[in-house]
N, C-alpha and C positions, 0 to 999 in steps of 0.2 A: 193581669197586667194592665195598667193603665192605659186609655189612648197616644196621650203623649210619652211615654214612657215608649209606647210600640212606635209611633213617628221618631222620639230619638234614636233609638236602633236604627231603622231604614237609614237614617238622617245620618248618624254618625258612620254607617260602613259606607253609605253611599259620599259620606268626606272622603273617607278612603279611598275610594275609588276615583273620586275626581285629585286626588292628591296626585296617585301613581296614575292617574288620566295625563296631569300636568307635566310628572315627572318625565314623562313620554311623549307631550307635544315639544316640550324644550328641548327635549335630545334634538328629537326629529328635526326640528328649526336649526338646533347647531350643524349638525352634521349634513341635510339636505338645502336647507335654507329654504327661497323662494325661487321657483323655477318652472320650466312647462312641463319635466315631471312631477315633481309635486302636487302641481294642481291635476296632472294626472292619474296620479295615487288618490288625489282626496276625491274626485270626481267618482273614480274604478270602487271605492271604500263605500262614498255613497248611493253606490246603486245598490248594493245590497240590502245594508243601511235600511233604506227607503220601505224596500220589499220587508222586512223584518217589522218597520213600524207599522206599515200596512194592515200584513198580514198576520203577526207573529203579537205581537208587545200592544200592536194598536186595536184594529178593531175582532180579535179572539177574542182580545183578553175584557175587554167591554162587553162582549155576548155570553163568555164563559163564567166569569169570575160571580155575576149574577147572578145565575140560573142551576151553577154548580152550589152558592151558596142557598138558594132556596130548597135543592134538593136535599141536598145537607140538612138543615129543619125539618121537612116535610117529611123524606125515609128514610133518613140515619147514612150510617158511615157505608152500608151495603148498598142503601141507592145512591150516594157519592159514586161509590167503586164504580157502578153499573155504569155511570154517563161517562166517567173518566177514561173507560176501557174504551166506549163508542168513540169519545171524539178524540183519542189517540188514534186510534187507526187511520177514522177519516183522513186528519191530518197527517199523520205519518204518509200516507200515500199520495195526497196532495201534496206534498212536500218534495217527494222525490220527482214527480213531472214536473213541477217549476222548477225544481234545481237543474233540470236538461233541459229545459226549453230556456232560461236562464246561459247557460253557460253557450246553447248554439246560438242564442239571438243576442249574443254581447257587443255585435258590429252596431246593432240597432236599437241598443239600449243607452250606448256611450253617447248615441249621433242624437236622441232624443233629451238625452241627458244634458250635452254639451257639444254642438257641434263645432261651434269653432274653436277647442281643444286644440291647441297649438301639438300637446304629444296625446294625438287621437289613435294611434296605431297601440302607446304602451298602455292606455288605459284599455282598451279593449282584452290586450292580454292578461293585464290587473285583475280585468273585470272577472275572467274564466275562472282565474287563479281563485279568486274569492266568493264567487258568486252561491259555490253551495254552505257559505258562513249562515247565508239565511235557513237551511235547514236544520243547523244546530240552534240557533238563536229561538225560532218559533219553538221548538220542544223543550228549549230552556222556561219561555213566557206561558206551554203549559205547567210545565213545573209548576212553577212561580206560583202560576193562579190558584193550583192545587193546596200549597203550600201557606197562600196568604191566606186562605178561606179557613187554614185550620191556626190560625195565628202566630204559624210559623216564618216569621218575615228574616230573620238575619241571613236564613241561605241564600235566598234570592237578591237579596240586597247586597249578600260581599261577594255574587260570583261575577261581575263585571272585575274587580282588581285582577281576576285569572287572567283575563284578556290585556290589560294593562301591560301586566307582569310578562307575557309571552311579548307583546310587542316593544316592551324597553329591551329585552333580551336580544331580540331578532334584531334591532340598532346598533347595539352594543356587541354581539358576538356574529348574529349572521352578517349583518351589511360587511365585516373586513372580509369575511368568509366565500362572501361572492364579490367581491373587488377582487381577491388576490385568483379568483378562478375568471375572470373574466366579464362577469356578468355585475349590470349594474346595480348598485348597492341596494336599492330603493326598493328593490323587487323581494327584497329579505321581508319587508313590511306584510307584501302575502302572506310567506310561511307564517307568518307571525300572527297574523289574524286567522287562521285555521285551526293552528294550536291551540289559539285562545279558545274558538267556538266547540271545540274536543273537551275544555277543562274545563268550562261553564256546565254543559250537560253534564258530566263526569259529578260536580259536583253537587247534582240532584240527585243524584242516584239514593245513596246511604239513607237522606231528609226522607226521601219516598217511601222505601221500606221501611223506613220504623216506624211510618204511621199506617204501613201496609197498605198504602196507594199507587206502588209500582205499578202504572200503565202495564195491562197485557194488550200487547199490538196486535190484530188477527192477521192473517197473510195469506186467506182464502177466500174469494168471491163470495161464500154465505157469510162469514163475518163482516165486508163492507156493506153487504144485503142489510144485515141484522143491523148494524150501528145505524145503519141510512134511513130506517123504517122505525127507529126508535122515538117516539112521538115529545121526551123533554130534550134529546139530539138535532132532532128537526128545530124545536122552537132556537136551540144555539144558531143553528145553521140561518132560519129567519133573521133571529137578531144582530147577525154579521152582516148583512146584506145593506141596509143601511148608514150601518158601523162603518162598514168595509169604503162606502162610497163617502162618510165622514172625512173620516182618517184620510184618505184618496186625497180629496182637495185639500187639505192640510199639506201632504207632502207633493202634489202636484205645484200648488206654491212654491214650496223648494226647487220642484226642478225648473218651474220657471225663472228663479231665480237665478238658479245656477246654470240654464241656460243662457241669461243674459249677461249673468258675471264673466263667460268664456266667449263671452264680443270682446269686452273692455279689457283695460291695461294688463298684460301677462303679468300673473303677481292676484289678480283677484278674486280666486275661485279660493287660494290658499288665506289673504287677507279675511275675508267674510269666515271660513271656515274655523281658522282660530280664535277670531270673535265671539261663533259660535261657542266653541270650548270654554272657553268664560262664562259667558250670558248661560252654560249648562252650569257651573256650579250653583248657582242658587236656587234655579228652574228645578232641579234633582234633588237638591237637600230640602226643600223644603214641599215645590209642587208633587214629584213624584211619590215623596214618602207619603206626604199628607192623602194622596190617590188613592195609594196601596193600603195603607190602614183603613181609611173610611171604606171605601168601595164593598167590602163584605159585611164592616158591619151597619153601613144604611140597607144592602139586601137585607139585611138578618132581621133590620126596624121592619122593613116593609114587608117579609114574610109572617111576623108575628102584629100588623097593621098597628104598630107604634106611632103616629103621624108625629107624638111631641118628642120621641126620644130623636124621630130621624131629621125634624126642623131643629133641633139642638144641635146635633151632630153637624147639620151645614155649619150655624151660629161660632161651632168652635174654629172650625176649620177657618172659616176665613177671619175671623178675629186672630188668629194664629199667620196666616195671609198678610197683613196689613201690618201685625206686629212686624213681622222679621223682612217680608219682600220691600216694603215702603227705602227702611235704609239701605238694604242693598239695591234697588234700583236709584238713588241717590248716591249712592259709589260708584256705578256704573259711568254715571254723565258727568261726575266731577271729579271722579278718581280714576277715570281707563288710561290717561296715559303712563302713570304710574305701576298698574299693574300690568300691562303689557312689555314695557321696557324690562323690567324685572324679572317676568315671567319668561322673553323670548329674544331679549335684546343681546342674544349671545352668537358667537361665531358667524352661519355666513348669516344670520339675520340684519339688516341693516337698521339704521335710522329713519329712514324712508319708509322701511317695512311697518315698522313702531307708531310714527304717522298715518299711514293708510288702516292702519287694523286697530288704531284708537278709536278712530272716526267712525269705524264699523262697529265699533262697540258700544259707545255715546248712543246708537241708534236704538237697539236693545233695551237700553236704560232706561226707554221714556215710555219700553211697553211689557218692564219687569215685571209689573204687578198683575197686569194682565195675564201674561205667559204663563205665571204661577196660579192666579184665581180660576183659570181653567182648568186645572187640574185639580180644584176643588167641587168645583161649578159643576162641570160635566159629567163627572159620577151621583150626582145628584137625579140629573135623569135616565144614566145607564142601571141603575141600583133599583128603578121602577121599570124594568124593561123597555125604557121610551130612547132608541137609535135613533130615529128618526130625527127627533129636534135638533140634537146639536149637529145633525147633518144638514139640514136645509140653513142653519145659521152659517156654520163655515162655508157654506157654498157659498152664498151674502159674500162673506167678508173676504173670501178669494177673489171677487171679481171687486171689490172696496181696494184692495191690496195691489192689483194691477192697473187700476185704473190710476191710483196714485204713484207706481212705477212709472206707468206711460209719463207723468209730469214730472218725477223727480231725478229718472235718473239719469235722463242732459243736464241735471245743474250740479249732482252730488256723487254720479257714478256710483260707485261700487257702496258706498254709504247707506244711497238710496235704499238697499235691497233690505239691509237691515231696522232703520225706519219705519218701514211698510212694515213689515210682520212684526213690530211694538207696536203701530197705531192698532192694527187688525187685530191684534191679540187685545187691547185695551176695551175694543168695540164687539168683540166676541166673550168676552168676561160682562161686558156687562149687561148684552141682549140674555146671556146665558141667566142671570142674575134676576132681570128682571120677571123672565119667565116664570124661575121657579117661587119669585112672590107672588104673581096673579094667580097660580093655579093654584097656591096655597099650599103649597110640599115647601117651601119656608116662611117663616116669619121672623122678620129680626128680633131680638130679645132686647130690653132694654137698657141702656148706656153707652150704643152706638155714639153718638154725639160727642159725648166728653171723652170717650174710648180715644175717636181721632183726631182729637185739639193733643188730649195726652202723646201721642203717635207724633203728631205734628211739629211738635214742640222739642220732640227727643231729635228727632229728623230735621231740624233746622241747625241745632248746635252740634249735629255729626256733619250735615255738610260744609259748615264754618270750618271748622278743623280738617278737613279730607279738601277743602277748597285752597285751603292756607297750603297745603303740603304740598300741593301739584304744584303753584306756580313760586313756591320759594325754592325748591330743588330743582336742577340741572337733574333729571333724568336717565336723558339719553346721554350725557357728558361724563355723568359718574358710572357710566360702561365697566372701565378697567377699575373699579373698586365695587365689586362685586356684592363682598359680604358686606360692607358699609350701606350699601344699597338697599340691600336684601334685608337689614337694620331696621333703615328708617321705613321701610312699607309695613313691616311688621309692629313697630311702635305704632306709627300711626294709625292704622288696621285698630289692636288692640286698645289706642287709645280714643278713639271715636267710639267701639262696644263700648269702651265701659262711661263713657259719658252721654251714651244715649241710654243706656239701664241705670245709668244714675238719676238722669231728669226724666224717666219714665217712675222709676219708685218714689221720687221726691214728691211727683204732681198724684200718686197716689193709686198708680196702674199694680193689680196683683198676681205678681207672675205664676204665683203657685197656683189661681185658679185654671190657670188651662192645663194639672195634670188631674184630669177629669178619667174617670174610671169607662 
């Protein structure tokens, strides 16, 4: 299967998945709206969350997915098995004591998260409710890792819809369910998110055995003896340590953030957060997948000491980067009010709402391409076992991030927040970027130059047409015409592609060379 061929899979189940994501933040906005529980559901959602990128999706899967794929080369599918079994256990049991110490310390997870939480009492009980999501979720991003290294990416990439699909359900059937018993509706969202983290691993299961790498978990003190003492276990265990403290300041940013959002106007913990949901469709369809595809096969360059296949393999990716992130970060800053209104401008969501989480979104915009190039970038030196660097870079650009907090956000508020982590995502792509030129693990290939005048050029006549539509339409006014509404964002959407792939084939750009084998 081709590389891009394996990216569109990722790419396209992961549309799905942001589809029924959307289908799901729209309910949520009709039927709960903005409110201090709300921002206490999202705050309670992302404490987990957090712990899940951390630990689970962020820096495992950076130590594992490397050294699993090396072993993979080095002793066949038997020394696969052998590490797979080690670091399930480990984790398996690390997983259940942070899930307890998780769930007793929710008083002092919500207060570090967001203390001035208008509904601090309901998000702490969120918190209980949902807090062991993260032990389903990390043995889901074992899976995953297992499964990408054997270039089986659709499982992993369509079991986030499960979680969707549980939590539209839990809106639509538990919230009346716990209204007419007395309990408030919002709380259904819990159940909803436990379901989901049940039918996620559920659906690694089946993927596992038939490549016959069902984890065996051990559940005796010489089994975590054995895994702990396993000398390619340990080097995982090394390489998260770094990872761990990467990932760390990445989402400690967030909680900085979201500690400050829960000062300002009740309303903007939820504003920034739907923002968020947006600024993830493209960050997922295209950074995530691009991660997940490369990640095993640059280990795979650097176990069999390939240096031109795996400086290729950068070359593609972010020439793939620049293609598709450039226009959607140029939708972002001249197209948010439009897809917001459309997307969320329903029941109790106001106009006001639509306003503030525009402006949240415009900020994203200006640091899309960055957002996305890290997820090119940084498997670049996680795939040579080097944690370390993009950890001492995001540490950098966390203190970059707050320092420009400190001045922004008396003038932009809740804006600010989003801003900052574009500017810091733009300056972490490309410290990331330069590193990996100097030491020589890439080299750009040549037609850089004309590649982004060609880019540039497609990108100026999709913002001309995405600029014309925002401000010749009433938006927020064509509310009660819905599907009319719903109309024009999808014409225009459609008609901006096809006329920035018109004047990218015209000036001579060849799309087919990026499905490279």
């Amino acid at each position: 299967m081709s590389l891009f061929k394996s990216a569109s899979t990722v790419s396209l189940l992961t549309l799905a998945s942001r589809i029924t994501g959307l289908v799901r933040d729209v309910l949520f906005a009709s039927v709960f709206g903005v409110s201090a529980l709300t921002d206490a559901f999202n705050v309670a959602f992302r404490i987990p969350n957090l712990f899940r990128r951390v630990f689970g999706e962020g820096a495992f899967s950076q130590a594992f997915v490397p050294v699993l794929a090396a072993r993979k080369a080095e002793a066949g599918q038997e020394g696969a098995r052998e590490l797979v079994d080690h670091v399930a256990t480990l984790l398996t049991w690390a997983l259940v004591v942070l899930c307890i110490a998780g769930v007793a310390g929710a008083p002092l997870l919500v207060w570090a998260m967001a203390s001035g939480l208008q509904g601090f009492d309901a998000a702490v009980v969120m918190t209980r409710w949902m807090f062991p999501y993260i032990g389903f979720m990390s043995l889901v991003a074992l899976a995953g890792g297992i499964l990408n290294t054997w270039r089986k990416f659709a499982v992993p990439a369509a079991s986030p819809v499960l979680l969707n699909i549980a939590l539209i359900l839990s809106i639509s059937i538990g919230a009346p369910l716990f209204r007419r018993y007395g309990v408030e509706p919002i709380y259904a969202q819990c159940v909803g998110v436990m379901v989901g983290g049940v039918l996620q691993l559920a659906l690694q299961i089946p993927a596992l055995r038939a490549l016959g790498l069902m984890p065996r978990i051990g559940a005796s003190f010489k089994a975590l003896r054995t895994a702990w003492t396993d000398p390619t276990t340990r080097k995982v265990m090394k390489l998260m340590l770094p990872a761990l403290l990467g990932v760390s300041v990445a989402q400690i940013s967030l909680l900085i953030n979201t500690q400050i959002a829960s000062h300002l106007a009740t309303g903007s913990v939820t504003w920034v957060t739907n923002a968020d949901r947006l600024m993830e469709f493209p960050t997922a369809m295209l950074g995530v997948a691009l991660g997940v595809v490369l990640m095993p096969q640059l280990a795979g360059a650097r176990a069999t000491k390939d240096d031109a296949r795996y400086s290729s393999l950068l070359d593609w990716g972010l020439r793939l980067v620049v293609l598709l992130a450039a226009p959607c970060a140029v939708a972002l800053l001249l197209f948010a009010k439009p897809l917001v209104a459309v997307l969320f401008h329903n029941g109790a969501y106001t106009g006001e709402d639509v306003g503030r989480t525009t402006v949240a979104l415009m900020g994203y915009g200006v640091g899309l391409v960055g957002l996305v190039a890290v997820k090119v970038l940084a498997p670049g030196y996680y795939a040579k076992h080097d944690t370390r660097t993009p950890m001492l870079i995001a540490v950098c650009v966390l203190v970059l991030t707050q320092v420009l907090n400190f001045f922004l956000v008396p003038l932009l508020q809740h804006a600010a927040l989003t801003l900052t982590i574009g500017i810091g995502a733009l300056v972490n792509a490309l410290w990331l970027l330069i590193g990996l030129v100097r030491r020589g693990s890439y080299t750009p290939e040549p037609g850089w130059g004309k590649f982004a005048l060609q880019v540039l050029l497609g990108t100026v006549v999709l913002a001309a047409l995405l600029a014309w539509g925002t401000h010749y339409f009433d938006w927020v006014g064509l509310r009660a015409q819905r599907l009319h509404r719903i109309g024009l964002l999808a014409a225009l959407i459609a008609g901006a592609a096809l006329l920035y792939f018109a004047v990218l084939r015209a000036t001579g750009v060849r799309l087919r060379s990026f499905m490279r084998r």
